[in-house]
N, C-alpha and C positions, 0 to 999 in steps of 0.2 A: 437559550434556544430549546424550544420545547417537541417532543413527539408524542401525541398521545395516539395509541393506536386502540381495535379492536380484533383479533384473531380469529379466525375460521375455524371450527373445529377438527376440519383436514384439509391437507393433510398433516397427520399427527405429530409428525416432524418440526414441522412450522415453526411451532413455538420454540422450541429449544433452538433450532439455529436462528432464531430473530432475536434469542436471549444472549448467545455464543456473541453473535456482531456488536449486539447494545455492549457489549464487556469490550471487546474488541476498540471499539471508538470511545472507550471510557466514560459512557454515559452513566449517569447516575439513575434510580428510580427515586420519585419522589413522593408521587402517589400512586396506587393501583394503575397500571398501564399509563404511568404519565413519568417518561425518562426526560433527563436535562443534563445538557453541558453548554458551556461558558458558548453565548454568542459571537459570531464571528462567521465570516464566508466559507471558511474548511468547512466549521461543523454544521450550517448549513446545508449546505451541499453532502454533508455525511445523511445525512440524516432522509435530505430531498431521495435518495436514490433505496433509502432503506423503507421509507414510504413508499415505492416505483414497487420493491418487492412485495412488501405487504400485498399492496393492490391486486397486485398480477397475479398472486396466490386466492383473492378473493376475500380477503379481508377489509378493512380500512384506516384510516392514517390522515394526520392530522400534523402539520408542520408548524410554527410560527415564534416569534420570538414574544418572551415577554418582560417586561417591565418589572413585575414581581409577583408572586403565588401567594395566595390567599391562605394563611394559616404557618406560612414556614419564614423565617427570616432569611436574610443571605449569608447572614452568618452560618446558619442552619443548614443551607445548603452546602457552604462551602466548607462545613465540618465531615457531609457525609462525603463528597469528594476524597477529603483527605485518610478518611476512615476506611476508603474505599482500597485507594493508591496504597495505606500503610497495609492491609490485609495483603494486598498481592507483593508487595514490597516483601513484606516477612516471609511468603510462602517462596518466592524468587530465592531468599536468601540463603535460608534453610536447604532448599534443593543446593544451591552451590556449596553450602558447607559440607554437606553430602558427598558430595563430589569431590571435594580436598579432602577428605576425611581417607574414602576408602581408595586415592591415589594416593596418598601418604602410606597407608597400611600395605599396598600391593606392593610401593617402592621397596620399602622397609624387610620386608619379607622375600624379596627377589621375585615378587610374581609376578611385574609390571611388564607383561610382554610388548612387545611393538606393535600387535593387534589388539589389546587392552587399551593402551594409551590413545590412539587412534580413535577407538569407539569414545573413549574421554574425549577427545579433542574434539569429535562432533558430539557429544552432548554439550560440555560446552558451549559450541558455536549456538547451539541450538538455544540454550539459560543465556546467552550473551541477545539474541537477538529477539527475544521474549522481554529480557532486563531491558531496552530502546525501548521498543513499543510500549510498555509500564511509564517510562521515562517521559515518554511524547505524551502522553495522557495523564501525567502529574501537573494539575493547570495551577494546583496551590499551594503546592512544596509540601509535602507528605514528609514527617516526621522519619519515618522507616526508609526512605530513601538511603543517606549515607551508610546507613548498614549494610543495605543490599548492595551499594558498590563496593562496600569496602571487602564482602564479601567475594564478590564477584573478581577482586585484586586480587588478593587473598590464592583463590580461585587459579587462576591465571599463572601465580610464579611457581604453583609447583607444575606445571605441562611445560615440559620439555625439546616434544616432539616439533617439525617441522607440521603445521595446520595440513589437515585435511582437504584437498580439494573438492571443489563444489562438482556434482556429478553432472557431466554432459548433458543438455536436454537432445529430447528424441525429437528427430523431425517429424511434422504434422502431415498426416495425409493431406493432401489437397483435394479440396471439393468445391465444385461452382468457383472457380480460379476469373477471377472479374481481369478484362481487358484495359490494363491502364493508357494504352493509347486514346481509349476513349474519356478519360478523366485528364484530358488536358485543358489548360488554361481556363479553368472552372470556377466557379468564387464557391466558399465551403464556408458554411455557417456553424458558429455553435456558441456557447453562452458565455456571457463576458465576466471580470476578475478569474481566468482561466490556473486551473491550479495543475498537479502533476498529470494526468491523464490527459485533460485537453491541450494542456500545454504539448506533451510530447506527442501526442496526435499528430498535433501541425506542423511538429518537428519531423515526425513522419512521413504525412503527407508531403511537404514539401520537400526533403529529402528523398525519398523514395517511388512519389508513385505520381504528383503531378509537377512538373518541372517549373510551369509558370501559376501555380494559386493565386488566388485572390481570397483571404480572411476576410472576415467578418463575426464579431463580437455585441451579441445581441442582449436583451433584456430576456426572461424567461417566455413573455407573449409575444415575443414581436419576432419576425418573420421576412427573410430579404428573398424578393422575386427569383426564382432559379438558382438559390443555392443551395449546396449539398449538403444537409444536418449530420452532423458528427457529435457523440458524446452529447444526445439532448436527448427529450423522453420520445420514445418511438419512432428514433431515428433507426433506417439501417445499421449504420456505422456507428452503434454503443457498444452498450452491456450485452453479449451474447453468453447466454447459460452462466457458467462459472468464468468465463474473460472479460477484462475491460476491454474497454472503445480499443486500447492499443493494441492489443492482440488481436481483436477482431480485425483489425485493418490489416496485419500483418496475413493471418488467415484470409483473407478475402482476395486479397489481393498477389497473394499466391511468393510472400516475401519469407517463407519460415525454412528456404533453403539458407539461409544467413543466419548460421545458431549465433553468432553475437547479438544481431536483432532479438533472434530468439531471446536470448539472455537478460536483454533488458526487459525485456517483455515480462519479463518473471519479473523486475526490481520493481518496475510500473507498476504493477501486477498489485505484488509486496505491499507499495505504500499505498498504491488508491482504495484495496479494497479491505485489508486490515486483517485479512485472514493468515496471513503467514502463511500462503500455501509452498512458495519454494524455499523460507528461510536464506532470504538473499540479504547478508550482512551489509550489502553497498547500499540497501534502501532506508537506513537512519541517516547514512551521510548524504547522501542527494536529496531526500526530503529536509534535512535542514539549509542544505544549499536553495531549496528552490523555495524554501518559507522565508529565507532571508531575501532576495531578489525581490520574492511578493511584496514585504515590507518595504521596501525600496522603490523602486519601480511599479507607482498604479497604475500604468496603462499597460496594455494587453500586448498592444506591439511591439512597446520595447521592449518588454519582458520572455517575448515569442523572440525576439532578435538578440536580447543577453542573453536566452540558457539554449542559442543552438550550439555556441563553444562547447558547454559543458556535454551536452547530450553527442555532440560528434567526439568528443576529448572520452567518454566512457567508453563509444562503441568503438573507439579503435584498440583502448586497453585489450577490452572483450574478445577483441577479433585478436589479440596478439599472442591471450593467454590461449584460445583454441585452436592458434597454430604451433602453438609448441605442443599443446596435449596430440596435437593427431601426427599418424606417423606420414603423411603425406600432406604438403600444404592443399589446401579450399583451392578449385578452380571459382576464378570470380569472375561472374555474371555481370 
């Protein structure tokens, strides 16, 4: 799968954060503005919505898959790949050996406070959920891998401490709070082989805000009379600023007095847009839960009807660990 873009010269920015995400989705370069990773519907789809930004910045983008590149073997490709994964492998590893290194010497010396450890234990958390994403993006078994786990092991048996918890999210101001009585028994459109975002969209949707939906699982041109676009290009209900479709809906729809929601919101967050904005450690294990279903399950409906267990099975955890964190239980709405 290929992206060849061209970039704007502003704003200035641009460039580095289009380079940031290309790293991010483990894209390789291949030639001067011509990035590639292994075909398939994810990256795809990665790739469709990094083009959506291009555009909207005023540049342009270029999507498609190919058959084979003129002048490079796939050997050749798939050496830079793993040239790629072994680089951030080694840099991964060396950070964690870092990290045992001068928690060994604190131990050692008595200096190892409970507020030292701690800050270890979320750096840590933080080289643990950097080491996943490296991991989800080794499409071809990268040589440096076993090091950086073993480091990453390593890592791990000398912290002691009980893990850091993840800091409470802040509730959102509400603005333009949309009337879900009026989003009843609606059909909602959005594009078919649905992965984690549209997936829990409609986990959403239908959970949450219309009681009787009607899905609909379309081709990227095609179009069903009176329904609501969600998660497609220029729909209301997507990509708003920095949030996915999911948060967006959660926002709009006036759902972010529910920090569990909230929460997943962040994992959703995590896996669809690759940025690691909340370092949510649950978004390796649910994205490989919900790559394995994909695999399993090619229709869209079943796969909307097998992962609402798991998406109701998260958000009760969520809601359980935020009643213990507070010192008075959630009134629930």
């Amino acid at each position: 799968m290929l992206l060849i873009h061209q970039l704007p010269p502003k704003p200035t920015n641009l460039r580095v954060r289009i380079w940031r995400q290309l790293q991010k989705l483990g894209a390789v370069a291949i030639k001067n503005s011509v990035y590639a990773l292994p075909a398939n519907d994810k990256t795809h789809e990665d790739f469709q919505w990094l083009k959506q930004e291009i555009e909207t910045a005023g540049g342009e983008a270029a999507v498609f898959r190919a058959n084979s590149i003129e002048g490079t073997t796939d050997q050749e490709i798939i050496a830079a790949f793993q040239r790629t994964r072994d680089e951030e492998f080694s840099t991964i590893a060396a950070e964690l050996d870092g990290l045992t290194g001068a928690i060994r010497q604190q131990a050692r010396g008595k200096h190892l406070s409970p507020n030292r450890l701690a800050k270890h234990e979320a750096e840590l958390d933080k080289l643990h959920a950097e080491l996943e994403r490296i991991i989800n993006n080794d499409f071809f078994g990268a040589p440096a891998r076993t090091a950086a786990l073993n480091s990453y092991t390593e890592c791990e048996k000398v912290v002691r401490a009980t893990q850091t918890p993840t800091p409470r999210p802040r509730k959102k101001v509400r603005t333009g709070t949309l009337d879900k009585a009026k989003f009843q028994r609606q059909r909602w459109m959005t594009r078919r082989n649905i992965h984690i975002d549209r997936l829990a969209s409609a986990w959403l949707i239908k959970q949450f805000i219309d009681k009787k939906p009607r899905f609909f699982f379309v081709r990227d041109n095609q179009r069903v009379e009176g329904a609501i676009p969600f998660d497609m290009f220029g729909a209301e209900f997507g990509h708003q600023g920095e949030d996915c479709t999911f948060e967006t809906l959660i926002n709009r729809f006036g759902l972010s007095d529910n920090l569990a929601l909230v929460e997943l919101g962040q994992i959703i967050h995590d896996i669809d847009l690759k940025d690691d904005k909340f370092h949510r450690l649950e978004a390796a294990g649910l994205n490989a839960i919900i790559d394995g279903l994909s695999l399993t399950l090619r229709d869209d409906r079943k796969l909307l009807q097998q992962s609402t267990v798991i998406f109701d099975g998260l958000l009760s955890v969520l809601g359980k660990t935020e009643s213990k964190s507070s010192p008075k239980k959630r009134k629930r709405r």
